[in-house]
C-alpha positions as CSV (number, residue, x, y, z in Angstrom):
1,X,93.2,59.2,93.4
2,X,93.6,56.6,90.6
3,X,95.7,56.8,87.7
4,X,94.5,57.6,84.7
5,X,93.6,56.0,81.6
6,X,95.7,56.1,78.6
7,X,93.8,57.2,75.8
8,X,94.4,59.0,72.4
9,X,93.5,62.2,71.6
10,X,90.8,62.4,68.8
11,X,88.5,64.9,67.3
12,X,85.2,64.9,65.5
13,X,86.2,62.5,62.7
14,X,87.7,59.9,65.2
15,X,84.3,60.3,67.3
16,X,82.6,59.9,64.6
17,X,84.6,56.3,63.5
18,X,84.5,55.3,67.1
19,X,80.6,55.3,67.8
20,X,79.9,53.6,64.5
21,X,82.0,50.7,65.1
22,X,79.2,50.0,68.0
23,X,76.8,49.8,65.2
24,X,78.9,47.5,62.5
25,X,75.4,45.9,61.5
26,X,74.4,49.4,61.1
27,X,71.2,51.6,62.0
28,X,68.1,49.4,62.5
29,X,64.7,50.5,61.4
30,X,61.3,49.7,62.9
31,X,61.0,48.0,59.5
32,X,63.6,45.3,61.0
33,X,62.0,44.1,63.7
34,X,61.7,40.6,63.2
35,X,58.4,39.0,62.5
36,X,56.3,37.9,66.2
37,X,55.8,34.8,64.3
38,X,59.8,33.9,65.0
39,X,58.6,33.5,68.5
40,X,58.5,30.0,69.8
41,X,54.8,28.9,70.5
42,X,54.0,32.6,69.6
43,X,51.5,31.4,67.0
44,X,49.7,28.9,69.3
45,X,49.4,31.6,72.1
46,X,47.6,33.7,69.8
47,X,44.7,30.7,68.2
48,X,44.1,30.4,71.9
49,X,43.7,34.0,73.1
50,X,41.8,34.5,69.5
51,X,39.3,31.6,70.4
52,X,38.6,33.0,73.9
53,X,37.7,36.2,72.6
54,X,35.7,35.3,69.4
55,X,33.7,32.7,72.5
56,X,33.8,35.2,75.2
57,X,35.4,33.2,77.4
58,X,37.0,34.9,80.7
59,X,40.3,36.2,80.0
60,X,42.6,37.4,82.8
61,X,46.6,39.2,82.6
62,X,49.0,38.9,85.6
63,X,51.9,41.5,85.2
64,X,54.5,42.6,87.6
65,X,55.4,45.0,90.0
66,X,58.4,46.7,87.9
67,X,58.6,49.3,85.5
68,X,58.4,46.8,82.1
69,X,56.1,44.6,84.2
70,X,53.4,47.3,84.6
71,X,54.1,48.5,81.2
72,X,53.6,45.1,79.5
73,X,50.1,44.4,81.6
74,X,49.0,48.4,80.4
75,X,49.8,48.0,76.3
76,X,47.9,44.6,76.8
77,X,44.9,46.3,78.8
78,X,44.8,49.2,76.1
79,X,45.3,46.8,73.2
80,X,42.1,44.5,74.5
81,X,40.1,48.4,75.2
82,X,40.3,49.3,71.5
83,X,39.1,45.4,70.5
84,X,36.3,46.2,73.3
85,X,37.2,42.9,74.7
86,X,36.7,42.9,78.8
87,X,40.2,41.8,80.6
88,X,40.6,41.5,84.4
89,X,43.5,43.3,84.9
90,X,46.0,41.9,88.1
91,X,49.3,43.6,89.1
92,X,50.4,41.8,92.0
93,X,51.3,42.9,95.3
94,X,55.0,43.0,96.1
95,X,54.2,42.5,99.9
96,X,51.1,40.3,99.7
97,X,51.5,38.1,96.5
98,X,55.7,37.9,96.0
99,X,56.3,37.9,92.3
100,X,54.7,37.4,89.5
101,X,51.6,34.8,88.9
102,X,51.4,33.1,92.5
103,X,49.0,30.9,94.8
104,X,48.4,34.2,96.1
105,X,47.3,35.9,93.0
106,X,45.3,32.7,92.1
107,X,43.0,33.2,94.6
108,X,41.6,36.3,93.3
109,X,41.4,35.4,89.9
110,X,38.2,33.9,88.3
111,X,39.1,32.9,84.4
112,X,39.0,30.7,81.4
113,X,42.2,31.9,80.5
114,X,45.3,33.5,82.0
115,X,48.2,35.4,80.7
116,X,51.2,36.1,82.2
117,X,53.5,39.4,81.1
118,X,57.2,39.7,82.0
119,X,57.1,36.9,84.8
120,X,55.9,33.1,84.8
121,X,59.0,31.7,83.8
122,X,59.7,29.7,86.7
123,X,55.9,29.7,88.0
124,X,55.9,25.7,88.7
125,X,53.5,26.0,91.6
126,X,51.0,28.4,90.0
127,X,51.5,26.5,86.6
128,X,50.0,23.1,88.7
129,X,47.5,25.5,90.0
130,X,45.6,26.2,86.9
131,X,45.9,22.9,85.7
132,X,44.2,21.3,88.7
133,X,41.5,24.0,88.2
134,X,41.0,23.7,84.5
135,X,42.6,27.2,83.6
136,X,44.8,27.6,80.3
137,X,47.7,29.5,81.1
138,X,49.9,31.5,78.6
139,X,52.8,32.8,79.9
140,X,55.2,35.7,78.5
141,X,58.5,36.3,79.5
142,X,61.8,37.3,78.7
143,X,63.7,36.0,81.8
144,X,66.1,33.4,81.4
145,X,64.2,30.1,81.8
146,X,65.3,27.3,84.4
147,X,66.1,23.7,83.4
148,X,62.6,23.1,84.5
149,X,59.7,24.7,82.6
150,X,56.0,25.6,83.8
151,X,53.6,23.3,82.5
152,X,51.6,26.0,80.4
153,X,49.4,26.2,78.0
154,X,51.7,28.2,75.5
155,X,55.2,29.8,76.7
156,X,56.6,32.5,74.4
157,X,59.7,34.0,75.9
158,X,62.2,34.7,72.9
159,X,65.2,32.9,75.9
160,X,64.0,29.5,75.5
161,X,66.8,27.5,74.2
162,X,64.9,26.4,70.6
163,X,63.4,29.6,69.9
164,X,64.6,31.0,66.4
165,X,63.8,34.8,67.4
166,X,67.1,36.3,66.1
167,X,66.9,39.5,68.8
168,X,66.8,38.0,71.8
169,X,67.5,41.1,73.9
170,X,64.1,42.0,74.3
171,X,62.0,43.5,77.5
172,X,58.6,41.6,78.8
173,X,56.5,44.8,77.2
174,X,57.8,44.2,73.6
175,X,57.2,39.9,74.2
176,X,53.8,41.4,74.7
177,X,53.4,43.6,72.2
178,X,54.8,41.6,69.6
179,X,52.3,38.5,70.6
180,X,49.4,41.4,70.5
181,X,50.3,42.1,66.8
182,X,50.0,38.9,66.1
183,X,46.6,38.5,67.2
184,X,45.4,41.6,65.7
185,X,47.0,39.8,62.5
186,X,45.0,36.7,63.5
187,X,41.9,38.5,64.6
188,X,41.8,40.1,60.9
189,X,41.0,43.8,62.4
190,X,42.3,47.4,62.2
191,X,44.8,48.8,65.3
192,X,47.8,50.8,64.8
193,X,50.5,49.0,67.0
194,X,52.7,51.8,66.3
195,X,50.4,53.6,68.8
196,X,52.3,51.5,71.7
197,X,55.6,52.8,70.8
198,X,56.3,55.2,73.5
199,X,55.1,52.3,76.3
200,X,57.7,50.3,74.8
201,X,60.6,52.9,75.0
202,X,59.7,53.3,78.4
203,X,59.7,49.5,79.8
204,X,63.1,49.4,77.5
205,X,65.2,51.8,78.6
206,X,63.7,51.4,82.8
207,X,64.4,47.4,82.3
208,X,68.2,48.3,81.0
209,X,67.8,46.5,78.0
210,X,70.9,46.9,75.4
211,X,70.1,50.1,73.3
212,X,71.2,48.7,70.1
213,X,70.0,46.7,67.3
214,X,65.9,47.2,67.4
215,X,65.5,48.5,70.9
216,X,67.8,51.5,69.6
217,X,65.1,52.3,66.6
218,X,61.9,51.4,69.3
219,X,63.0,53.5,71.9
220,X,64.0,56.5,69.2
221,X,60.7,56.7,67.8
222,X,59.3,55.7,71.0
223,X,60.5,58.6,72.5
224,X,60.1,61.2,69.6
225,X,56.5,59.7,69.8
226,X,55.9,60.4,73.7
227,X,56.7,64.4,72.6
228,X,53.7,64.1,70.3
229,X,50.9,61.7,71.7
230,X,47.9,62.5,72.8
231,X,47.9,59.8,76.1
232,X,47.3,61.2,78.8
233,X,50.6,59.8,80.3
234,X,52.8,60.8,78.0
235,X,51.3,64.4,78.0
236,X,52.3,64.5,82.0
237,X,56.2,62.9,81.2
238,X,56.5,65.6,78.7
239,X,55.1,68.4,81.0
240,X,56.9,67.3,83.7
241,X,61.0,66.9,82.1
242,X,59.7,70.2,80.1
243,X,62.1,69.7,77.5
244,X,62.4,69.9,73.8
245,X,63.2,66.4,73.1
246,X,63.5,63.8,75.6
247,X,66.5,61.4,76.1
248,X,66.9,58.1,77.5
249,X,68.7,59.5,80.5
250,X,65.5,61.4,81.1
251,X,63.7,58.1,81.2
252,X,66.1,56.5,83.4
253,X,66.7,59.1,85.8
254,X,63.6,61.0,86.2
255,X,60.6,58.7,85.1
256,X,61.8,55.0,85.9
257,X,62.2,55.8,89.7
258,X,59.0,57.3,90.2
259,X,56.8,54.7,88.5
260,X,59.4,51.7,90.2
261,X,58.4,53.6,93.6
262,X,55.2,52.2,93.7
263,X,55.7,48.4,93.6
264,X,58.9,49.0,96.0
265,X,56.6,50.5,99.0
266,X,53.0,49.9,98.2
267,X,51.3,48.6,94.7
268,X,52.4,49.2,91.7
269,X,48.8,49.4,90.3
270,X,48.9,53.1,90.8
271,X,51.4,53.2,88.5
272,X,49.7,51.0,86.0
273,X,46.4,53.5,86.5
274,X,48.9,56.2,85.5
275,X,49.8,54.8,82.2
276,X,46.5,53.9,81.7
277,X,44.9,56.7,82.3
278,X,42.5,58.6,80.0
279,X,42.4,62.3,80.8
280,X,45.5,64.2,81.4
281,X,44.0,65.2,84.8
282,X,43.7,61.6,85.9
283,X,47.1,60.7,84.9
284,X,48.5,64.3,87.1
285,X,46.9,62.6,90.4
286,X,48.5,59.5,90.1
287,X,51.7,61.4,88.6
288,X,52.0,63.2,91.6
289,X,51.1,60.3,94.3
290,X,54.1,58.4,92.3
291,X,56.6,61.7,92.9
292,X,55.2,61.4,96.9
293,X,56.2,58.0,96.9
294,X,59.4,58.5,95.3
295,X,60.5,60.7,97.6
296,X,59.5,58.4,100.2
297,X,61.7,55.5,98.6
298,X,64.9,57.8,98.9
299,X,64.7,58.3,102.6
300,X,64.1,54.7,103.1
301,X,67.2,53.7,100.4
302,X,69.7,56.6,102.3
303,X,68.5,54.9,105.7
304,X,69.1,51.3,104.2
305,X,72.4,51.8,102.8
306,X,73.6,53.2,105.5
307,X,72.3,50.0,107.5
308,X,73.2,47.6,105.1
309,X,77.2,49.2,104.7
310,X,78.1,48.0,108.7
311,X,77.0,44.3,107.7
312,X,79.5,44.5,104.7
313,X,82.5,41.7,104.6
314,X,85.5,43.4,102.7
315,X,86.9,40.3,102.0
316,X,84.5,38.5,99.9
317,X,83.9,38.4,96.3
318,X,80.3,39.1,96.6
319,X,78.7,41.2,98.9
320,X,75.8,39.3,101.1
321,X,73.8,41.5,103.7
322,X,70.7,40.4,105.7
323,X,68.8,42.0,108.2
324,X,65.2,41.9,109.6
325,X,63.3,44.9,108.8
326,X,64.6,46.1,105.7
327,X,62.0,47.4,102.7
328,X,61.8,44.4,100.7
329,X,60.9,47.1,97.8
330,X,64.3,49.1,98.2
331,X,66.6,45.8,98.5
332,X,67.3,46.2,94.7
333,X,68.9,49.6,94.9
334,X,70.5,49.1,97.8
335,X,72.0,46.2,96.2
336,X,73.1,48.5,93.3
337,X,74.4,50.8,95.7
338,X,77.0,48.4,97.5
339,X,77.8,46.5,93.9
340,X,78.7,50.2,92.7
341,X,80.5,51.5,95.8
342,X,82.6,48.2,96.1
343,X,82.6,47.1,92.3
344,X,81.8,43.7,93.3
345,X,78.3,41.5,92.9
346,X,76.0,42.2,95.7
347,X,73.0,40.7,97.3
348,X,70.2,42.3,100.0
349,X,68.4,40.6,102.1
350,X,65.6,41.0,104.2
351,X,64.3,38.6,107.0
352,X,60.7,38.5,107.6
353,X,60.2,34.8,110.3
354,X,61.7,32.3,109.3
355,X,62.5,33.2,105.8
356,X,64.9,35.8,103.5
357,X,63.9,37.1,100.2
358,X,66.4,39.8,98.3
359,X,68.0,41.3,95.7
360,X,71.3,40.4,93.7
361,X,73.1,43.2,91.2
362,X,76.3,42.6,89.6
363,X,79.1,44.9,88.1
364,X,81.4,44.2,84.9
365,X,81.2,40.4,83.2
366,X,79.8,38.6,86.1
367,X,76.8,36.7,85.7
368,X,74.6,36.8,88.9
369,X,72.1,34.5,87.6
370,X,74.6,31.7,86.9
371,X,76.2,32.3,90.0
372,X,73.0,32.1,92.0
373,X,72.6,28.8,89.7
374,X,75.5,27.1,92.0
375,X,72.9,26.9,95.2
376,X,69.8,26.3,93.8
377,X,70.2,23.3,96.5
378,X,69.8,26.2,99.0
379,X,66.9,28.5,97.7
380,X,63.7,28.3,97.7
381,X,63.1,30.8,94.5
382,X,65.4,32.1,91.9
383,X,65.2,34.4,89.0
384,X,66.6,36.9,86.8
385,X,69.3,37.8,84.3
386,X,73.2,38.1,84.2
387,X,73.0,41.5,85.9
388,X,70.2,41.4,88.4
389,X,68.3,38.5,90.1
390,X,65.5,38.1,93.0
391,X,66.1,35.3,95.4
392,X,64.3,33.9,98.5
393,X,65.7,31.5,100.8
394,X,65.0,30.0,104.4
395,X,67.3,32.3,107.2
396,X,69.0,29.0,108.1
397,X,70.3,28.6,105.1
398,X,71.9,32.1,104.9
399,X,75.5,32.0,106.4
400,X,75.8,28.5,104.1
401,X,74.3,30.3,101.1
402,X,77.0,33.1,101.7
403,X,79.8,30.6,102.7
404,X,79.5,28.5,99.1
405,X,78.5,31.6,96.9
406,X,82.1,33.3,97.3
407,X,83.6,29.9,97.1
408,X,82.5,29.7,93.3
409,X,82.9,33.3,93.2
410,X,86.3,33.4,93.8
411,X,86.9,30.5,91.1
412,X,86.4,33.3,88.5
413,X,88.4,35.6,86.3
414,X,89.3,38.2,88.2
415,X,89.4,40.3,85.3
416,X,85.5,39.3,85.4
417,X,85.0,41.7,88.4
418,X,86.5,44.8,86.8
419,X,84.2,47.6,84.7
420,X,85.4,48.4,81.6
421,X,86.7,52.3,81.5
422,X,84.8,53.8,78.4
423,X,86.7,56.7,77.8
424,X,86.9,57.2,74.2
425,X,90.0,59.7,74.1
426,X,90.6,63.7,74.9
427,X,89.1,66.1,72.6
428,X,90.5,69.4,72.1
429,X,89.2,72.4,73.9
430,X,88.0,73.7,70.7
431,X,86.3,70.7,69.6
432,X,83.8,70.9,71.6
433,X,80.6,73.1,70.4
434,X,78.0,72.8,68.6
435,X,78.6,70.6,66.0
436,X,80.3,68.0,68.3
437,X,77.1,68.1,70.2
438,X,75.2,67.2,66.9
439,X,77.9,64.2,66.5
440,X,77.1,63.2,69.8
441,X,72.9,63.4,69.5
442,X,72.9,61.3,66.0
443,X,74.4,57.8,67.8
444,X,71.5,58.6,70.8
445,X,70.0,56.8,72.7
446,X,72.6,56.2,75.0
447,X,71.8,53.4,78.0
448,X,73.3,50.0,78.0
449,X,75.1,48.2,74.9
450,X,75.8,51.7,74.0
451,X,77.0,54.2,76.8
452,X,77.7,57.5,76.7
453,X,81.2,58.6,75.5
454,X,83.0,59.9,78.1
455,X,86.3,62.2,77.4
456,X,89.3,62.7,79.3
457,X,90.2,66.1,80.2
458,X,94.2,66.0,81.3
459,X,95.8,68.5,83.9
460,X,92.8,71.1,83.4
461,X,93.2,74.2,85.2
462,X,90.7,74.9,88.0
463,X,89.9,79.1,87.8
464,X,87.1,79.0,90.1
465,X,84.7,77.0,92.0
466,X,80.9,77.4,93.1
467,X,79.0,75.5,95.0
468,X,74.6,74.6,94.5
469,X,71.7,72.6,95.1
470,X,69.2,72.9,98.4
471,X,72.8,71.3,100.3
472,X,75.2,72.7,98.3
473,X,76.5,69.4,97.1
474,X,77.0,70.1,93.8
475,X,80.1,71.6,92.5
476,X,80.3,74.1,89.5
477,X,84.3,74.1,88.3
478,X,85.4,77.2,85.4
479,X,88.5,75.9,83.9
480,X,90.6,75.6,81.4
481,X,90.8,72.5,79.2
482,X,94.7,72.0,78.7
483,X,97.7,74.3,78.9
484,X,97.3,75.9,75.3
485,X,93.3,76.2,75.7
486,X,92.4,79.7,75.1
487,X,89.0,80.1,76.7
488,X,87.8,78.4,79.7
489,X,84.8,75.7,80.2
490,X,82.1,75.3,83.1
491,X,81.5,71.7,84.6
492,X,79.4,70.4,86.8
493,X,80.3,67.9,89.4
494,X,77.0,66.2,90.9
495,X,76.9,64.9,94.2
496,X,80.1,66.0,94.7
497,X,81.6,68.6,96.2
498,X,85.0,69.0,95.1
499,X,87.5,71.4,97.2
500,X,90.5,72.4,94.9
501,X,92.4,75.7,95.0
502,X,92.7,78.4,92.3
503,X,94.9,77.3,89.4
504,X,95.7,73.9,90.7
505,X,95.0,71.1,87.8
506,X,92.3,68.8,87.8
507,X,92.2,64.9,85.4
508,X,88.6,64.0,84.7
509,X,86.6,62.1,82.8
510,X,83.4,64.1,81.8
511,X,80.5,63.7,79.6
512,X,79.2,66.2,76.7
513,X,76.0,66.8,76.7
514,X,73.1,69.1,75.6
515,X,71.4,71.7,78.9
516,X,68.4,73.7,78.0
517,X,66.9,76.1,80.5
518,X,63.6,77.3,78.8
519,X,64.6,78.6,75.4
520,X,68.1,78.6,76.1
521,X,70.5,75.6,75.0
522,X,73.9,75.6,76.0
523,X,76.3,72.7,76.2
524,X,76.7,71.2,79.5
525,X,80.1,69.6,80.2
526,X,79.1,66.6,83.3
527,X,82.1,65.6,85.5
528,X,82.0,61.5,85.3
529,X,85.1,60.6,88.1
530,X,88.3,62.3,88.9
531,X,91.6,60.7,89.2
């Protein structure tokens, strides 16, 4: 056990202060989204893709493998179905290609003109490529760009260090979008980007983007939008949570992983046929073949973490594990895992011959990507963002790589390594009902830049305690608040199965959140971490 926080005790008022000071710019509307013509070289993209449709010249879109990837390449696809305009349509392979626009993915491509979505960044060797073979390339991206750029056609990625979009927080899906509306604005004709809103809400919240500023008023309507539309996707979503409004966590915990699941084991085109799809019974098959694989994907992750914890050094700032065998598709959760279970940086890696390719997460102010930035003398590809990176590197080079890593690692603010409690104070027993849950729902969506409040509950009184789930892993506590609470609450530990005797106290921290069971709604009180 860990001592607990110190935090003050506040009621609905306080709550109500505390969550707006996240928003001191206040409540964006869709109305703010900044122009697409703020987007460096935007505007130039756009005369090119509009001259290769108005000459029907061959137009092909790489995406990528993740969630935002396979978004961006399917509001793209749909955008150029309601011009009519043909568009060969490549999601690479994670196992065959690597990432992103490749040699690999080259070869399969006949075009006039490419277009990248949410990869291309750093795309030096496939960038050369088209040249030599005559093809214009546009790439869009939202990954922080190297020293070095492609040599493109047109690069619009809102990171470039002279581009004057004031958001620069923004996924691959809505860089593509926001290029689309500006060709339907160049290409003078009629399409209701709006439409696209719930894609965008899903590449969003699944690529962790900060849920403030614009991304908070996208992904709200985005998701009020997927409760109402009539694609066939978003039909299935909504079937499947079976809920009366959908939340962001809903997103991240139950969609996310299924549609990720099938660029981590086999192609994540199936997922790109799923949001493409045009009858809901088309977009069940491939619903259900993404569940499959998802379950497939957390036998493989339990099996790889388990693997990957015996090749853990206790001793170093950041965690790097190799191995051969391991899923190259699961290395970025497994990653996850170890940074969350250690609370420090860490990197998998799996060998295949002569050379490793991984995985990097981090945890609290450490940027990965800068770090990995210090041995770019020692890896052969690089790329990401100040929480999560991919990485390749030849196996000799591995103990070296590992060696000079945590040397500059451990030049670093120690304070750096730390996450940030975000408890916002204990709450009253009677506080919490109805009315606090209303509080609570008007600053959603929660996700990252704006996390759910979490409460402190201080020497509650444990009454009972049940057990559920197919393992009985799960713990259901009935207790008492404080000393001088009259009635009694119900929480719910998950994945953990707490063993505490009757009337003994319990310090938690504990979310507040809203559980409906068909027609029912009752308030569901989540156990966060116990001290």
């Amino acid at each position: 056990m860990s001592n607990r926080p110190k935090v003050p005790k506040i009621d609905k008022e306080a709550l109500k202060t505390l969550l707006s000071q996240r928003f001191q710019d206040g409540f964006k509307k869709l109305g703010d989204i900044p122009d697409p013509s703020l987007l460096l070289n935007a505007e130039y993209a756009v005369k090119r893709l509009a001259r290769a449709i108005q000459t029907k010249e061959r137009i092909a879109l790489v995406g990528d493998y993740d969630v935002d990837g396979v978004t961006a390449a399917a509001v793209v696809s749909l955008f150029f179905q309601h011009i009519n305009c043909p568009l060969h349509v490549t999601i690479p392979n994670r196992f065959r290609d690597g990432y992103g626009i490749s040699a690999s993915v080259l070869k399969r491509i006949d075009a006039d003109l490419i277009m990248t979505v949410d990869n291309g960044i750093n795309a030096l060797e496939a960038a050369a490529l088209c040249q030599e073979r005559g093809i214009d390339l546009i790439v869009t991206d939202h990954h922080t760009p190297s020293e070095i750029l492609p040599e493109a056609y047109a690069i619009v990625n809102p990171k470039l260090p002279r581009c004057p979009y004031p958001f620069k927080d923004i996924c691959g899906a809505q860089v593509a979008w926001l290029l689309m509306a500006l060709l339907k604005r160049e290409l003078g004709i009629d399409v209701n980007m709006g439409e696209y809103l719930d894609l965008l809400a899903l590449a969003i919240i699944a690529d962790v983007m900060p849920l403030t500023h614009i991304n908070r008023a996208i992904v709200q309507a985005g998701l009020k939008q997927m409760q109402h539309s009539s694609r066939p996707a978003s039909i299935i979503m909504c079937e499947f949570l079976n809920k009366s409004s959908v939340t962001s966590e809903d997103i991240a915990f139950q969609i996310a992983p299924r549609l990720n699941s099938a660029g981590r084991l086999d192609d994540a085109s199936t997922a790109f046929r799923f949001l493409t799809a045009t009858t809901p019974q088309e977009a069940y098959t491939y619903f259900e073949a993404l569940t499959e694989l998802n379950l497939q994907r957390k036998r493989i992750e339990a099996d790889l973490t388990e693997e990957a914890l015996l090749h853990v050094n206790l001793n170093d700032p950041v965690i790097v594990v190799a191995a051969k065998g391991w899923s190259e598709g699961v290395v970025g959760i497994v990653a996850a895992r170890l940074a969350q279970r250690f609370s420090k940086p860490a990197i998998v890696l799996s060998i295949a011959g002569d050379m490793a390719k991984g995985s990097a997460r981090s945890i609290g102010n450490i940027d990965i990507y800068e770090l990995l930035k210090t041995q770019s003398s020692l890896l052969e590809k690089f790329g990401g963002h100040k929480m999560a990176a991919g990485l390749s590197l030849r196996v000799g080079h591995i103990a070296l790589f590992k060696k000079e890593l945590n040397r500059n690692a451990a030049l670093l603010d120690p304070s750096d390594f730390f996450e940030s409690e975000t408890i916002i104070g204990e709450l009253k027993a009677e506080s919490i009902d109805f009315e606090l849950l209303h509080i609570l729902e008007s600053f959603e969506p929660y996700g990252e830049g704006n996390p759910r409040p979490k409460f402190l509950a201080t020497g509650a009184k444990v009454h009972h305690i049940s057990y559920f789930g197919a393992d009985k892993d799960h713990s259901r506590l009935q207790l008492s608040l404080h000393d001088d609470a009259a009635a009694t609450h119900q929480m719910i530990a998950f994945r953990q199965k707490i063993s505490l005797l009757q009337h003994q106290e319990l310090t938690c921290s504990y979310t507040v959140n809203r559980n409906e069971y068909g027609e029912n709604v009752s308030i569901q009180m989540i156990i966060e971490r116990i001290y």
